[in-house]
C-alpha positions in Angstrom: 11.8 3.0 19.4 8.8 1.2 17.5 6.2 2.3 19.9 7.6 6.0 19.3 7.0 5.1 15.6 4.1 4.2 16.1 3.1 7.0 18.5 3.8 9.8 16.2 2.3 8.2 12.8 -1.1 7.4 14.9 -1.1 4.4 13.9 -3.8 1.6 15.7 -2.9 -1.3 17.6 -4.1 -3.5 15.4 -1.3 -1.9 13.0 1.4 -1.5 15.7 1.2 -5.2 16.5 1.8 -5.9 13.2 4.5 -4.0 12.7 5.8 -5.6 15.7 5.4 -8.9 14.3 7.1 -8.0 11.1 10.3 -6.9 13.1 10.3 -9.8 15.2 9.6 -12.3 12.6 11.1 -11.6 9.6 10.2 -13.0 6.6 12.0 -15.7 4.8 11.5 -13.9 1.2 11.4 -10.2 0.1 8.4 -8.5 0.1 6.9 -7.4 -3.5 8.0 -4.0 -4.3 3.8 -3.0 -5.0 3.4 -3.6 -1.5 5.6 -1.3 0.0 5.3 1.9 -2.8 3.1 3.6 -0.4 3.4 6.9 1.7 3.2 5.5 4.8 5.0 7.9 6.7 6.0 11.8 6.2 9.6 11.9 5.0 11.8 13.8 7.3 14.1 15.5 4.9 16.4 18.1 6.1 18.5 20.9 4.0 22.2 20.4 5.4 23.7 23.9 4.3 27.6 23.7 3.0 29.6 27.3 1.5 29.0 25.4 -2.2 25.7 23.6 -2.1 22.8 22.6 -0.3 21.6 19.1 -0.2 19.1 17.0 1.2 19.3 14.8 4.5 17.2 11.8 4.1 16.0 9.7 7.3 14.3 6.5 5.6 11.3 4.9 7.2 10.9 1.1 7.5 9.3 1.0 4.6 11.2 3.4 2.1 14.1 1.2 3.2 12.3 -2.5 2.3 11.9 -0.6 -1.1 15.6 0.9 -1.5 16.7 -2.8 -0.6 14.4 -4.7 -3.2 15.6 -2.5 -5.6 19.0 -2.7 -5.0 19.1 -6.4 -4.2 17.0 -6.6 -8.0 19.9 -4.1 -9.6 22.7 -6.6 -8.0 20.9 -9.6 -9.6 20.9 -8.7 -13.0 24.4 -7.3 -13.2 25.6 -9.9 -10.9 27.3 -8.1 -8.8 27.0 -7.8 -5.3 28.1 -5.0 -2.7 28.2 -5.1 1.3 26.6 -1.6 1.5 23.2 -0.3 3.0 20.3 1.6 2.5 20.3 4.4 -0.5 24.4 3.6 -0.5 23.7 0.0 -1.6 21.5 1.4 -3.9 24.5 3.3 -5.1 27.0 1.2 -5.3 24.7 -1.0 -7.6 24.3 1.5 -9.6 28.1 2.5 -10.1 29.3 -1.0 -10.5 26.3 -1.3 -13.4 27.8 1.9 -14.8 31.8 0.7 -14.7 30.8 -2.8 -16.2 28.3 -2.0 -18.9 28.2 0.1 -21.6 25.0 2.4 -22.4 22.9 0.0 -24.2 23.7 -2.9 -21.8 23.1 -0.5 -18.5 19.6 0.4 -20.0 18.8 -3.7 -20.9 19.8 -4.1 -17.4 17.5 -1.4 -15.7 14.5 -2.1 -17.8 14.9 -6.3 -17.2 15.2 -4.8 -13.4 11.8 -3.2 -13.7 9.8 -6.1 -15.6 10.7 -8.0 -12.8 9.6 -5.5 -9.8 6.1 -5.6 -10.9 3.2 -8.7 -12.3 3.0 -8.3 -16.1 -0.7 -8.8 -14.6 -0.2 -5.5 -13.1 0.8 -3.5 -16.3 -2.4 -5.2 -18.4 -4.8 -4.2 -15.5 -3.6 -0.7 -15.7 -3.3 -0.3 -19.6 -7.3 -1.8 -19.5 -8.4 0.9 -16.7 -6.6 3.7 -17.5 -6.3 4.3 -21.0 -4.1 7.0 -22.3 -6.1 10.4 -21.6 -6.0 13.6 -19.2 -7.6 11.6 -16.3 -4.5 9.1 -16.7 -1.8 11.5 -17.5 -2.6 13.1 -14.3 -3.5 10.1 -12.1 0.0 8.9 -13.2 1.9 12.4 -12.1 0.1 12.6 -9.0 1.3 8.4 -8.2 4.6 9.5 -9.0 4.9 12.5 -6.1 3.2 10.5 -3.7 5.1 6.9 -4.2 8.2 7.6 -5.1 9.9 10.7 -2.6 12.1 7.5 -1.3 13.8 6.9 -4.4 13.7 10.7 -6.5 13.5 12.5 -3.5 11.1 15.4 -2.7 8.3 16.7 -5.5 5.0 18.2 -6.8 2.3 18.1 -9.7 2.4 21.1 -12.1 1.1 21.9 -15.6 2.1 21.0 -18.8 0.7 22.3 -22.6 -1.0 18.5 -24.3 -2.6 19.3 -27.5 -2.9 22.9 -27.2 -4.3 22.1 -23.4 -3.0 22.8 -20.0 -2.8 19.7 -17.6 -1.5 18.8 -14.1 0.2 15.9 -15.7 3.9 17.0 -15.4 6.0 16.0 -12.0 8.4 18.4 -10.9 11.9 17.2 -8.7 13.0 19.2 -6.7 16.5 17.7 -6.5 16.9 14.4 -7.8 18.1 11.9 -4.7 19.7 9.7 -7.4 21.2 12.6 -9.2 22.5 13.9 -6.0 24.5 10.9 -4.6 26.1 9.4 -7.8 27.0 13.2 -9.2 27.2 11.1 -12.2 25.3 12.3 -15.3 26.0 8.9 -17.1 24.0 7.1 -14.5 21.2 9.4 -14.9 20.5 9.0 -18.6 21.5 5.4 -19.0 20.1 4.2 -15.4 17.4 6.4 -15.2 16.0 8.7 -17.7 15.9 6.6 -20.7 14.8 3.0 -19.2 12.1 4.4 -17.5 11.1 6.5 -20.4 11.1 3.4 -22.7 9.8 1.1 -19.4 6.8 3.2 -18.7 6.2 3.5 -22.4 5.8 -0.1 -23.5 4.2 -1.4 -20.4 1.4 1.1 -19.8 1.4 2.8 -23.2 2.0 6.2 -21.6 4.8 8.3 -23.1 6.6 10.4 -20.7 9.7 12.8 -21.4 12.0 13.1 -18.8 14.1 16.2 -18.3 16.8 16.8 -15.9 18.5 19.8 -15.0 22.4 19.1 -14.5 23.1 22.6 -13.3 20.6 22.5 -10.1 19.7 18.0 -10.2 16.1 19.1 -11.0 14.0 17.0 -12.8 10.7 17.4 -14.8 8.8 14.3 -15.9 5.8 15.2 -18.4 3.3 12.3 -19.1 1.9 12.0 -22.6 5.0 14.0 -24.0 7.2 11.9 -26.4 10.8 12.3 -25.5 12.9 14.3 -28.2 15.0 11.8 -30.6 19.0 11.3 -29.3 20.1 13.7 -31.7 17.8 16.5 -30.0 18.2 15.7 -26.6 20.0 18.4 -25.4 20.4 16.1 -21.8 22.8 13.3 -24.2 25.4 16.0 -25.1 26.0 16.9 -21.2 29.7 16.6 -19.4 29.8 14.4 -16.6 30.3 16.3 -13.2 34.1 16.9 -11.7 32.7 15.0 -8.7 31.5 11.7 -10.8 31.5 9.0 -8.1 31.6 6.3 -11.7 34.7 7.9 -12.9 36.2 10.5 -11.1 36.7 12.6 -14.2 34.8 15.6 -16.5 33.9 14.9 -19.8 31.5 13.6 -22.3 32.4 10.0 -22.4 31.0 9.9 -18.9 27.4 9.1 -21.0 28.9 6.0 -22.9 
């Protein structure tokens, strides 16, 4: 199975031997999270087509599942609970068991201590220094995010946003969130999702970015160097849960708290 892998990526000997190594021999620590945020492989994602809805089949390479994993394992650590689960389900679960034990504010403390600790402070300063906030950045940052990240939002392209009267290709358009998708939880979106990263991406790179799903078709658009509106305007805060929440099996508003 590894040599077909390897056979169909193209990859070189040299590489194939080391992926060999890395299966045989596996290593007594997690790998860093920077290390594996790469597209190293095309991500087979098939429509499975039901009478209601069509959603996305996901088949995880190697590597989007070392990320999935450190992510998950980092979510368990901080709310100290841990689940028996796999892949993008583990992932899940973590996020569900945040959701039932925390309220708002604590499940966005949680999610933002998760991401401090995924990534060198080192990292942040060395970014902030190169890439200070500009068009250049904005749209470095949007095209980053559709190249790096299909494993965890699922599928998505750069498009145009107005900044200062301009248009740039700084805004990142989801298809159909993955995360969105599999909880069916709107709660977990804005309090494990939208509003850590928002806040996350703000105060570590100094680059604001709005994030705004859709709840009607689990779209998402993320738009670098646009503030997000204040709680009170948000129009994403005031939304229902859905009937299928996998957090609380019920409809209704509290579903955010």
């Amino acid at each position: 199975m590894e040599a077909n892998v390897c056979s169909q990526n193209r990859i070189s000997k040299l590489t194939c031997s080391t992926h060999f190594n890395l299966i045989k021999h596996k290593p007594q620590h997690q790998p860093s999270i920077v290390s594996v945020l790469r597209n190293t492989s095309n991500h087979n994602i098939n429509e499975e087509t039901t009478k209601n809805n069509t959603s996305n089949v996901y088949k995880d390479s190697w590597f989007d599942l070392i990320a999935i994993n450190h992510l998950s394992q980092s979510v368990q650590a901080a709310t100290g609970i841990r689940n028996n689960e796999s892949g993008y389900e583990s992932l899940v679960e973590a996020a569900i068991m945040a959701k039932q034990k925390f309220n708002s504010i604590q499940q966005q403390k949680v999610i933002i201590q998760v991401l401090n600790r995924l990534f060198p402070e080192s990292l942040f300063l060395l970014i902030r220094k190169l890439l200070p906030p500009c068009k250049f950045t904005r749209e470095q940052f949007a095209i980053f995010t559709t190249l790096f990240f299909t494993w965890l939002l699922g599928p998505s392209e750069v498009r145009e946003s107005e900044v200062n009267g301009r248009r740039e290709k700084n805004a990142v358009y989801v298809k159909k969130c993955r995360f969105l998708e599999e909880t069916n939880c709107a709660g977990m979106c804005i309090n494990l999702c939208k509003i850590p990263t928002q806040s996350f991406i703000k105060n570590t790179l100094g680059m604001p970015v709005n994030m705004i799903p859709n709840f009607d078709d689990m779209s998402c658009e993320m738009v670098f160097g646009q503030d997000p509106p204040s709680s009170t305007d948000d129009p994403s805060l005031n939304q229902p849960c859905y009937k299928q929440c996998k957090a609380y099996k019920s409809h209704g508003t509290n579903c955010l708290n």
